[in-house]
N, C-alpha and C positions, 0 to 999 in steps of 0.2 A: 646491518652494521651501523654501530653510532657513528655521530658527525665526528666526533674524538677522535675515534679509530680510525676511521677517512683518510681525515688529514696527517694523523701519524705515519702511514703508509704512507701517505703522498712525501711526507716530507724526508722521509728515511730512504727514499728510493731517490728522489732528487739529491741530497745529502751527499749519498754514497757517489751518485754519478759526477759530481765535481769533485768529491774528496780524492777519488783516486785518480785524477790526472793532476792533482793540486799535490798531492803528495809526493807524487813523484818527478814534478817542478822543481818541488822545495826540497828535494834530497841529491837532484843533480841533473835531470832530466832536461833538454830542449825546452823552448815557449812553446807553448800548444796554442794554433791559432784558427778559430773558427771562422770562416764569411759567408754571410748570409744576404742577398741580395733582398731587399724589402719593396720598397717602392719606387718610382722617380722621384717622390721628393725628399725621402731619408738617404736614397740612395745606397753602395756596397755597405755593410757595418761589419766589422772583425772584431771577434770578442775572440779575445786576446787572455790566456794562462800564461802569465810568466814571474818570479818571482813574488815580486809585491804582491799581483792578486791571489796567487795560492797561498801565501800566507795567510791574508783578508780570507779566502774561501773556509780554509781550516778554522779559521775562528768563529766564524758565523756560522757554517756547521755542526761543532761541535758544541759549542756554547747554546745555540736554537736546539737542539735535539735535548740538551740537560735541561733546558726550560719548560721546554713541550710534554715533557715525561712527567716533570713535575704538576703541570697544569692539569694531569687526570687527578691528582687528589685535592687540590684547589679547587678546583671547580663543583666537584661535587654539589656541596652546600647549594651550588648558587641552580643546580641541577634537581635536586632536592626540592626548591623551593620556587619550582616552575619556568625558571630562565633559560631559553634556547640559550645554545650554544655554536650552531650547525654557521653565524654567519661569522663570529668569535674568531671560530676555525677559519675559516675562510679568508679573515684578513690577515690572519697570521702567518698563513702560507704564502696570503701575495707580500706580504711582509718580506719576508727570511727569502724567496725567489726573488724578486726584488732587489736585496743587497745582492747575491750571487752576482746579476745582471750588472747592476752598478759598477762593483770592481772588476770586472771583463770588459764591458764596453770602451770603445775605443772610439765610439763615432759623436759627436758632438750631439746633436740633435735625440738619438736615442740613450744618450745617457741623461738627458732631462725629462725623457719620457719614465726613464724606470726609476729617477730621485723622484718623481710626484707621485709616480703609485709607492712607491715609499712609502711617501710623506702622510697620502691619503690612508696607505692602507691601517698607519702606526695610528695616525687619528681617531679613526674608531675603533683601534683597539685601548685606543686609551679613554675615551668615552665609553666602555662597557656598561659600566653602571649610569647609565644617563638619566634615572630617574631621579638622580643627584646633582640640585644647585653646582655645587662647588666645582664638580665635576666635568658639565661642559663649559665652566665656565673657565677651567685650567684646559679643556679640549681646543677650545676657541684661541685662548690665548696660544699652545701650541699651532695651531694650524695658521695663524697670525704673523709669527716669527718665521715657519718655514718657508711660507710665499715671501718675505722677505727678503729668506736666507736666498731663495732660488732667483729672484728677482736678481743680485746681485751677481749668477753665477750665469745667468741669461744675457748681461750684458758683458761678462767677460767672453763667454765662448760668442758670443756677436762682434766684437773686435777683433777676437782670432778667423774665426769664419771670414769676415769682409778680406781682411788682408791675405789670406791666403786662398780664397775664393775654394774649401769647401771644410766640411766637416768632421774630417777623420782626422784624429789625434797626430799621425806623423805631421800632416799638412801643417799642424799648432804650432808643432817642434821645429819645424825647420823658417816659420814667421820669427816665431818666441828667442831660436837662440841666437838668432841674426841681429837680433837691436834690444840692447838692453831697456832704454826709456819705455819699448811697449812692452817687453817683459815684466818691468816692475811695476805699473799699473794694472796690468791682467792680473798679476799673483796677488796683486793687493786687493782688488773687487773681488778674488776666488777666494782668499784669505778670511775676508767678511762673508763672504758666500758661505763656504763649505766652515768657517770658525763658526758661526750660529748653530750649524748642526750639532758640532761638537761641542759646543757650550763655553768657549772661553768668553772670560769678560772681556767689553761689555757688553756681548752678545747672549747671555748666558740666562737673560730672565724665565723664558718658558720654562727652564730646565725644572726649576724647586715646584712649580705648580703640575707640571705632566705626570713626571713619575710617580707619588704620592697616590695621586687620584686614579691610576693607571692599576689595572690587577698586579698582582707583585710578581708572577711568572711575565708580563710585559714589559714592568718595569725593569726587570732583570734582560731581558731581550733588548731595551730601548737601550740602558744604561753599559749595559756588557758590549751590546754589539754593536746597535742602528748610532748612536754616535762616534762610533770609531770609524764611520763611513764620511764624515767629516776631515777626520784625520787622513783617511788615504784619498780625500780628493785635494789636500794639500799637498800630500807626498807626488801625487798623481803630475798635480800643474809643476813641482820643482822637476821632477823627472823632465817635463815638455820646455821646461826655459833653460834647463842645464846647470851650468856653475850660477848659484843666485849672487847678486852684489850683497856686500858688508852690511849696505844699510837694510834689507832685509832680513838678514841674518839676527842683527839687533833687535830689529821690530818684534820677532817670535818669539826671542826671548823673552824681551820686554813684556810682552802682553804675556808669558806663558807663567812668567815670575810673579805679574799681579793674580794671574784669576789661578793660581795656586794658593798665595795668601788670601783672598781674596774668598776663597769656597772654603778654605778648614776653619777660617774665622768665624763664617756663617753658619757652618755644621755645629760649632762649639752651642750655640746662641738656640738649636733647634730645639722642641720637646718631640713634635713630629717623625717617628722614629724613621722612616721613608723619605722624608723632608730632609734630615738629617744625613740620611744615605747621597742624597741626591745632591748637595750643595760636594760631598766628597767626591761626587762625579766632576765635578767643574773643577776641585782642588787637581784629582789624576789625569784629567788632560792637561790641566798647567805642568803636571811633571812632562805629560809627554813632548806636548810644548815647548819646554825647555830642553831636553836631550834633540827635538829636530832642530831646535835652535843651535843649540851646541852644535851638531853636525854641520849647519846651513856656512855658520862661522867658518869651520875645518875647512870648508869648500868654499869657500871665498877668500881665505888668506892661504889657500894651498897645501891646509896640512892634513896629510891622512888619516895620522891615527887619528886627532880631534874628530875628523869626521864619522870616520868607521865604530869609534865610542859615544857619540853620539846619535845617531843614527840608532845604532846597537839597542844603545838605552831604551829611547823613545820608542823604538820599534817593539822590544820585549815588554816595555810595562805597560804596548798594546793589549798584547797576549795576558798580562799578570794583571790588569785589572778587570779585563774581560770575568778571567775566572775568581779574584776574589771576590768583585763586588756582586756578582751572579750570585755567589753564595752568601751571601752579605741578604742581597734582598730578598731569596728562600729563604732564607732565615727568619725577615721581617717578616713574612707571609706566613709562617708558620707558627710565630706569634702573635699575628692579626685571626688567624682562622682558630684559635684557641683564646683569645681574651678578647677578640672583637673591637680591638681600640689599636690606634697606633700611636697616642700617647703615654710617652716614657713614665711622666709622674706619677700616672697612677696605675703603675705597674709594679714587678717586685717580687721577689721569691720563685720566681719561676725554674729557676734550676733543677727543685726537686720536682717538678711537676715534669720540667720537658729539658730533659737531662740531655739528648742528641741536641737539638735545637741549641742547648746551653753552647756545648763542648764544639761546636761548628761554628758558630757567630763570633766565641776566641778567637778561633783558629782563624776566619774571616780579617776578625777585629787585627790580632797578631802581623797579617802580613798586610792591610794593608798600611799598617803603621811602618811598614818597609824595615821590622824586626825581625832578624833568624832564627831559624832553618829555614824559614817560608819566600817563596817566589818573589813579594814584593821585593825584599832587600837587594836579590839582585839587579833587576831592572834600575833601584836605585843609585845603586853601589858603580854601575856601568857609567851611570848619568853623571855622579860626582867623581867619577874616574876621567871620564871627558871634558869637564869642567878645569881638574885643575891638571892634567895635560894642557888644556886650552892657555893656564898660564903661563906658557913660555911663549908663543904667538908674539911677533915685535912689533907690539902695537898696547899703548898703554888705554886707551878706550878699550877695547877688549880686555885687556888687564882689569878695570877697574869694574865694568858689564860683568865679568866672570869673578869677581870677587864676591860683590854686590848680590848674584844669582845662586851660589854656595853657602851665603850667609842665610839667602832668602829660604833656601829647600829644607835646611837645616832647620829654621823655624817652623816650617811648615810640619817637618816630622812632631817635633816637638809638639806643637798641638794637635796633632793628630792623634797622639798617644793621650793629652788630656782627653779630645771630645771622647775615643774609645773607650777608656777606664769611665768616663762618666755614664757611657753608654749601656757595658756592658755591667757593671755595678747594680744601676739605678734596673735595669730590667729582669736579671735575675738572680742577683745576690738580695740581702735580707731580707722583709717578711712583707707579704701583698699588702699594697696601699690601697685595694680598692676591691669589690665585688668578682669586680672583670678578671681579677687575677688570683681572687682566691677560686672561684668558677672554673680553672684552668684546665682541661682534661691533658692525659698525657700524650706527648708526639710520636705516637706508634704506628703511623699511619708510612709506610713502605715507599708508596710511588712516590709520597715528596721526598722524605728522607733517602734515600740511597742514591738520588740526583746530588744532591748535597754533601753526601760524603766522596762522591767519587770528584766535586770540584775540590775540595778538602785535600785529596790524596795528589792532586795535581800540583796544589801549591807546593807540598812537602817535594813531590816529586824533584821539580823545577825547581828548590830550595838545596833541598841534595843532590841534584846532579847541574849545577850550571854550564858546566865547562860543555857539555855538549847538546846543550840548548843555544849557549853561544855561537859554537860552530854554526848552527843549522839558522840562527837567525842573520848570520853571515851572510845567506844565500838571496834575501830582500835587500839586504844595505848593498848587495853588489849593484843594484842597479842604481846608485849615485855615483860611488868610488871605488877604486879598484881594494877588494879588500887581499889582495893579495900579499900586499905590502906590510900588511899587520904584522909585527911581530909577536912573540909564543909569550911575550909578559902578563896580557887580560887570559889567557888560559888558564898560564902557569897556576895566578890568582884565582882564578875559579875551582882549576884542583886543588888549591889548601882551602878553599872557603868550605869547598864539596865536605873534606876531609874533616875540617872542626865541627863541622853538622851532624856528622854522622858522629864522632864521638862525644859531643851532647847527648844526641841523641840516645846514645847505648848507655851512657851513663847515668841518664833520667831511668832507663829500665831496670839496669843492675839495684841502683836505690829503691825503685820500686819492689821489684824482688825482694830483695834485705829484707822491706815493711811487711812484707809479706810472710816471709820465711819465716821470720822472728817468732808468730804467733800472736802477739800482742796486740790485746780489742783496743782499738779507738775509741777515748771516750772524749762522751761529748758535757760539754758543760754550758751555763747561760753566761753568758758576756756580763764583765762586770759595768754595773750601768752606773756608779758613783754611788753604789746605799739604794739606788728608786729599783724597788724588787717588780715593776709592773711594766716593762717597757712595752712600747705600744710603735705604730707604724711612723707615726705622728715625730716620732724622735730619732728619726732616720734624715740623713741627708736626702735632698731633693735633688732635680737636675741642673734647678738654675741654682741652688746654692752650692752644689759642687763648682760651677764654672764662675760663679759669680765673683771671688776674688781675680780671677782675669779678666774676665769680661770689663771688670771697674775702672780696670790701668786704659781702655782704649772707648771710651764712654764717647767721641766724636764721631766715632764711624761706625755708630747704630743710629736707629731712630727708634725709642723705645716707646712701648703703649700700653697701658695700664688699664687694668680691670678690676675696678675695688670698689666694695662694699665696705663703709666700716660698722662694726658697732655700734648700735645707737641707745642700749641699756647699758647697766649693769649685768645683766646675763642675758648678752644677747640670745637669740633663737639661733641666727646666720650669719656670719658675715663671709668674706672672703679677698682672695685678692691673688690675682695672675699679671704675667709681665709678656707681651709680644713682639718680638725684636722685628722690624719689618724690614727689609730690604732699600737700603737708599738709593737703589737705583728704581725701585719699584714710586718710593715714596715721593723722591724729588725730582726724575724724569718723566717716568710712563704716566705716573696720575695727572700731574699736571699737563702730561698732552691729552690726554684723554679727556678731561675736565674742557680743555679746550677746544676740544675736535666736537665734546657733547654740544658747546654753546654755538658755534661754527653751526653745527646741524639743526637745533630747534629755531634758529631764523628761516627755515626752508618749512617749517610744520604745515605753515598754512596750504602750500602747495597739495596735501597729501587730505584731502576733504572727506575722502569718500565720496565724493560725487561720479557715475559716470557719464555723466554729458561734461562736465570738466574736463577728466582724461581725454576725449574724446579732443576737446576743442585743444589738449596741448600737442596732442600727435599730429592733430590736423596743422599746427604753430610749427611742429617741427618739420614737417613735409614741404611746408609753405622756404622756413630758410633752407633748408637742402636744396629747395630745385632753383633758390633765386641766387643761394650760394655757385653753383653751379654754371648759371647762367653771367655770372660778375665774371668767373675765374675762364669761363670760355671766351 
């Protein structure tokens, strides 16, 4: 039996065995609560099923199993062409076990044990192709930020630990909701902790370099799932502090509203079609961001609905980006294993070639632009529902925070629906720009595509029936506020939203019918090009000149880099010319520390000789101050 199969059994039997007590958590059942005694120094640990984490469990199981199924036709190629795969597998499973453990764990100590096999196991699954510069060089950077991120979550639960003298998550809660001053320092070190994972800004740099370089069945794993484990160790820590203060509630927002603008602006700017996906991973945690901010507000100025619509929100476009953007980066994988590039520019026409691929990456595209019938809208729709509920709150800072963040998501849609259309245009509407794309062969390959359709049929699902996805997301948000209290008004709403979906949607088919019934062949004709009877690819919009009338209005908040050749005859041979939007946090923070930390280091080179009777006389240097150290302090 291949290593493939292995681990797909391994992981469908693990899968199942949380899915079905998570399920029946999250539809009404008791917390289910395991204890396991470990060691004297870990001590009892209780991994804990109760709402929140059967939620978490559901997502990661169902979203890892649509990955994993995908990954036997991905991988192929790279099978084909002499690449094990037997360790591939292997971290994938301590991966996706891994997160299970995460959102169960209840005991301080061993839930930093399972974020670093996490962390480690995510790393070499994103260095797979290591025989590629770029590659570990986005590995490194990843694994750089997580020690970071974890560094910062190390010395939160080391505050809660000391004052409450042990390690199990009650002992946090009963330190955390006793004094607020150490509550809002713990959730703000966990904040920056578990905010890294998930990529808000300005924690968010690894994010655009991992996924990219990462195979696209991982990327879809890292981006769908393994950052939303960010997300529930923020929910996690507000659970253990209780009602959060006002100025926290701010704070979330606040950061959730920039690194929302903040990722659709930089997706606009991508050619990188993976790169592009990825910076819209940092844009939809800003959404989620903002809806727990929303809530955290609700629960700090005592209002329920604000909080139970907020919460709500945030919690579902957990679930709704999990599944669109999974299928977002199938997509891109499916694109990359047929044109072998993941640059948009010189791509094009692929529609007729890989016609599923096309009609999924829409559908993809569609909802996460948060447009209906499709799942994003609702998640949305919940979020700007609790937002402007939030405007009657008697507090005109909140007023003016919640004006300011409805203006903000609003733009955010807005370009999200540019970078999309520029997206989905430039890569399979009009005629190939290049080899790679006329080369295309067709996407009839089974095991990836039918992963892809069934996340596809998720979104519509979730799109047409809200109103009792809402109920059931009811059932995590009870563990902040009592959602009893809700009234039938976000139902009622979800039943007309249900209802105008569904009659789109029949009405799209009836017209289609009609088209059909009629008889009548569709003809096709050539575009009229102004008189020039020869048009060529050449005469096609590009990527950056579709965005480039936006991009123009906000020219201070790129840094842009240029790659030009010009002509140097009258008929020239070559020239050319590309434009690279870099990253200003990459440009005017990271490099310049790095530059720094390089020049910091080559003052110590001479230290490093090769010589071994050197090493030899420094160990013996350092033996000599240990025992004279030792000898002072006795």
């Amino acid at each position: 039996m291949s290593s493939y199969f292995m681990g797909m059994i391994m992981l469908l039997v693990g899968s199942i065995a949380m899915l079905v007590p998570a399920v029946k958590v999250l539809t009404g059942a008791d917390t289910i609560t395991k204890t396991i005694n470990l060691n004297p120094i870990i001590g009892t640990v209780n991994f804990v099923i109760d709402p929140l984490s059967a939620f978490f469990i559901c997502v990661i199981a169902v979203m890892s199993i649509s990955s994993i199924i995908y990954a036997n036709g991905y991988l192929k190629p790279y099978i084909q062409n002499g690449k094990k795969i037997g360790a591939h597998m292997l971290f994938a499973i301590a991966l996706i076990f891994s997160m299970f453990a995460v959102v169960t764990c209840q005991n301080g100590l061993m839930f930093l044990i399972c974020w670093e096999i996490m962390s480690l196991s995510s790393f070499f699954l994103v260095i797979f192709e290591n025989e590629k510069k770029e590659v570990l060089q986005a590995g490194i950077k990843y694994l750089v930020f997580m020690h970071i991120s974890v560094l910062f979550i190390i010395i939160a639960f080391a505050i809660c630990t000391i004052k409450s003298g042990s390690f199990d998550f009650s002992s946090f809660a009963k330190v955390l909701s006793t004094n607020r001053n150490l509550a809002n320092t713990v959730f703000l070190l966990s904040f920056i902790g578990f905010g890294t994972k998930a990529g808000f800004v300005p924690f968010h740099n690894w994010l655009p370099d991992a996924h990219p370089a990462a195979p696209s069945h991982v990327s879809a794993i890292m981006s769908g799932v393994m950052i939303k484990t960010g997300i529930y160790g923020i929910l996690r820590m507000l659970v253990l502090i209780g009602t959060p203060s006002k100025m926290l509630g701010f704070i979330v927002l606040g950061i959730s509203v920039i690194s929302a603008l903040y990722g659709v602006l930089y997706a606009i700017t991508q050619h990188d079609l993976k790169r592009l996906l990825a910076y819209h991973s940092i844009e939809n945690i800003g959404i989620i961001g903002i809806g727990l901010g929303v809530g955290m507000i609700g629960l700090a100025y005592e209002n329920t609905p604000v909080a139970i619509l907020g919460f709500a929100g945030g919690i579902l476009h957990v679930l709704n980006h999990s599944i669109f953007k999974e299928l977002l980066f199938l997509s891109a994988g499916s694109v990359y294993t047929k044109t072998h590039t993941k640059n948009i520019e010189i791509l094009g026409g692929l529609i007729k070639k890989m016609p599923h691929t096309a009609i999924l990456f829409l559908i993809g595209s569609v909802a996460i632009c948060g447009l209906p019938p499709f799942n994003g809208f609702i998640s949305e729709f919940l979020v700007y529902f609790g937002m402007m509920k939030g405007l009657t709150i008697n507090s005109f800072f909140a007023f003016v925070a919640l004006i300011f963040s409805i203006a903000g998501l609003a733009l955010v849609g807005t370009m999200a629906i540019l970078c999309f259309t520029k997206a989905f245009s430039i890569i399979f509407l009009g005629m190939p720009r290049s080899k790679n794309a006329e080369s295309a062969n067709s996407d009839n390959n089974k095991v990836m595509i039918l992963p892809m359709y069934f996340l596809a049929l998720l979104t519509l699902i979730i799109g047409l029936m809200p109103q009792y996805v809402f109920k059931l997301i009811l059932r995590p948000v009870s563990v902040f506020t009592d959602v009893n209290t809700i009234s039938a008004e976000p139902v009622t709403i979800m039943q007309t939203i249900s209802l105008m979906g569904i009659v789109l949607i029949v009405f799209v088919i009836i017209l289609s019918l009609l088209k059909v019934l009629s008889g009548k062949k569709i003809e096709i004709q050539e575009t009229w090009g102004c008189g020039f009877d020869r048009p060529n690819n050449h005469m096609q919009y590009s990527a950056s000149s579709y965005a480039s009338p936006f991009l123009s209005m906000l020219k201070p908040l790129f840094k842009k880099i240029f790659d030009v050749e010009k002509p140097r005859k009258l008929f020239p041979k070559s020239a050319h010319f590309s434009l690279h939007i870099e990253d200003i946090e990459e440009a005017y923070v990271l490099k310049p520390l790095l530059k720094l930390d390089e020049w910091f280091l080559t003052k110590f080179e001479k230290l490093q000789n090769g010589n071994l009777q050197t090493y030899i006389k420094y160990g013996l240097l350092f033996l000599v101050l240990i025992i004279a150290g030792s000898l002072f302090i006795a």
